[in-house]
C-alpha positions in Angstrom: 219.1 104.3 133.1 216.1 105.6 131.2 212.7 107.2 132.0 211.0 104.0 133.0 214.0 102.4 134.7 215.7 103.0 138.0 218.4 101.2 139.7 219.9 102.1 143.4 222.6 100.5 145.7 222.4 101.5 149.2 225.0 101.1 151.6 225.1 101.2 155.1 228.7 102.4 156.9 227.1 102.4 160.4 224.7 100.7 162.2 224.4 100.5 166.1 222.1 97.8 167.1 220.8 98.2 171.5 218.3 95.2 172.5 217.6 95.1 176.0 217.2 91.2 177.3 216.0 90.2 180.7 217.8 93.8 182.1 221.2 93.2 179.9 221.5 96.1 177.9 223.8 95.4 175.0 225.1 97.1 172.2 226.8 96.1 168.9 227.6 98.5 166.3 229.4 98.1 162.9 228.9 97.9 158.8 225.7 97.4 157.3 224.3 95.5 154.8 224.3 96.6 151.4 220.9 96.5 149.4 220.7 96.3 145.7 217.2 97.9 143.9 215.6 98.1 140.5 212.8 99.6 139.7 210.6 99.6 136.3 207.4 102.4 136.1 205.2 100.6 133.9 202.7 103.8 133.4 203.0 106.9 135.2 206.0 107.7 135.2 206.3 111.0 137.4 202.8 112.2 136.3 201.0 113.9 139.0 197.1 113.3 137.3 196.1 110.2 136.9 197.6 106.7 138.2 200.8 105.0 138.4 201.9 101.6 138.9 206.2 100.0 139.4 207.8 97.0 140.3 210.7 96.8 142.4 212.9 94.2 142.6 215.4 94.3 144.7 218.5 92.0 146.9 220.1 92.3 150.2 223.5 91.4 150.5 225.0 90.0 154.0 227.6 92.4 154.2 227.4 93.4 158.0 229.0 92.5 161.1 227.4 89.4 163.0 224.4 90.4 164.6 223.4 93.4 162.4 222.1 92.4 159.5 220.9 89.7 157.1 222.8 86.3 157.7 222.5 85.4 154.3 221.8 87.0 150.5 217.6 88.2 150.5 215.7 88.9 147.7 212.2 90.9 147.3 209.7 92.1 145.3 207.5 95.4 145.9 204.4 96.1 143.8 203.1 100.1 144.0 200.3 101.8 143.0 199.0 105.4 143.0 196.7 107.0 141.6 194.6 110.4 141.6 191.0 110.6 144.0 190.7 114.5 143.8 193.1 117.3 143.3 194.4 117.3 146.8 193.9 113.4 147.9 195.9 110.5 146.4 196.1 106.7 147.4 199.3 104.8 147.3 199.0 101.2 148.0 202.4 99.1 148.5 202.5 95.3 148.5 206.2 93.1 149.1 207.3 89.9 149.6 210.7 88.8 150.5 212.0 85.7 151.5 213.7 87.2 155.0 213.2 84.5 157.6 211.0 85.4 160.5 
């Protein structure tokens, strides 16, 4: 898109989802969702001195088989941060929020 914009779609052909309840094993399998993602480097861009800091938005759509996957459209939002402590250490923080039930 440009050198301080990214966008990705991701989509999952397979999943195979095993839970194990009270000794039932069972198994489900099928298509995944499919997760849209932006993301805009606000300074930093690819710079190894120094700091960086992007925001990603990004939505999940309910495009799987029941069971293996969001039951309906999710949206989030990650905040990230890097930045330089010496010439072999670095710090990356992450922060998200998403409205994915729990």
């Amino acid at each position: 898109m440009s050198p301080d914009w990214e966008a990705q779609s991701t989509l999952d052909p397979y999943t195979k989802l095993t839970e194990d309840i009270d000794g039932v094993r069972e198994t489900i399998d099928g298509f995944g969702d499919t997760v849209l993602r932006a993301k805009h480097n606000y300074w930093g861009n690819d710079d190894e001195q120094g700091s960086a800091f992007a925001v990603e938005p990004y939505v999940v759509l309910p495009t799987s088989d029941d069971g293996l996957g969001a039951e309906h459209v999710e949206f989030g939002l990650v905040l990230a941060f890097a930045c330089s402590l010496t010439h072999d250490v670095s710090l990356e923080v992450h922060d998200g929020r998403s409205n994915r039930a729990r």
